[in-house]
N, C-alpha and C positions, 0 to 999 in steps of 0.2 A: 489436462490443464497444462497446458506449455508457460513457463517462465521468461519473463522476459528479464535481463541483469542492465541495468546502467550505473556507471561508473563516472562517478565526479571528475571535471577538468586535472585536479589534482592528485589523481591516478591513487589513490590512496583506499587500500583495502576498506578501511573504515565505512570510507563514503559511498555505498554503493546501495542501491536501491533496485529491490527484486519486487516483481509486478507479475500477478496471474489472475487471467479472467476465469472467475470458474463458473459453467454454465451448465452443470451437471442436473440440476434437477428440476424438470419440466414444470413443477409447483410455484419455483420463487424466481425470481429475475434473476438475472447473470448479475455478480459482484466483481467487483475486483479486489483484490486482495494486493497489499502492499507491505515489506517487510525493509525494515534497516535495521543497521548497526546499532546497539547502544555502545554507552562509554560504561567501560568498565574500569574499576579501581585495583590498581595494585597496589599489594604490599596484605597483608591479613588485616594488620590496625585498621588503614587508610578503611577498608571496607566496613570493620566492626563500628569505626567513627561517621559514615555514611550512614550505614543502619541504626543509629543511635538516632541519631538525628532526625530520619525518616518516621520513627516511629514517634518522635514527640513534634512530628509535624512541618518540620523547618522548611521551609521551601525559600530556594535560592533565589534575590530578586531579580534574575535573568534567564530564569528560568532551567529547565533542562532539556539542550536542544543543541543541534549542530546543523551547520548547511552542507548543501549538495548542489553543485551546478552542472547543467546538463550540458555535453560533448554539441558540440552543433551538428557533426556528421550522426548521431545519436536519433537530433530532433526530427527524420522521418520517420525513422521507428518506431517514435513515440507515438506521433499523426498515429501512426499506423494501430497500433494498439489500441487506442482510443478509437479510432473509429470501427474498428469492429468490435470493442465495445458496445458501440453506441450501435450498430447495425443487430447486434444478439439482442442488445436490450428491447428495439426497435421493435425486431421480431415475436418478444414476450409481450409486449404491450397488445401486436397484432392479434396475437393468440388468446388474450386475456379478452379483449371484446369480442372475437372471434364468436367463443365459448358462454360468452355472456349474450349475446345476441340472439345465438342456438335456443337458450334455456328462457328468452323471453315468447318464442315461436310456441 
């Protein structure tokens, strides 16, 4: 599985979003798998007062979320990614009626 990393216009550890097709096992369709940053709280309190919180349910009304904007020199890579994506998936779908075909014969 190779990783793909993109990194927000504002160059910021934070913001960066790691992307892997995995098409390991002949049974189930290729996924893609996508990872980001969360925010993390410093200080001990700050966190034990997040966790308090969390556990009697609070949810913030903006939610918990940050943006990411993509590099435009980035945005072929991306194309690219996705479309072999979509060419593995392509393939499993080929191979799923393939097989279903076979076993109606």
């Amino acid at each position: 599985m190779k990783k793909e990393y993109f990194e927000c216009t504002c160059d910021s550890d934070e913001h960066r979003l790691v992307f892997q097709i995995d098409d390991t096992e002949d049974d189930w369709p290729p996924e893609v798998w996508a990872g980001a940053f969360l925010h993390t709280y410093k200080g001990f309190f700050k966190r034990i007062w997040v966790a308090i919180k969390y556990v009697f349910g609070y949810k913030c009304k903006y939610g918990h979320f940050d943006c990411f904007t993509l590099k435009p020199e980035d945005a072929p890579r991306f194309k690219q990614m996705l479309e072999q994506y979509t060419a593995r998936h392509n393939r499993w779908v080929k191979k799923l009626k393939d097989k279903a075909s076979k076993s109606e014969q």
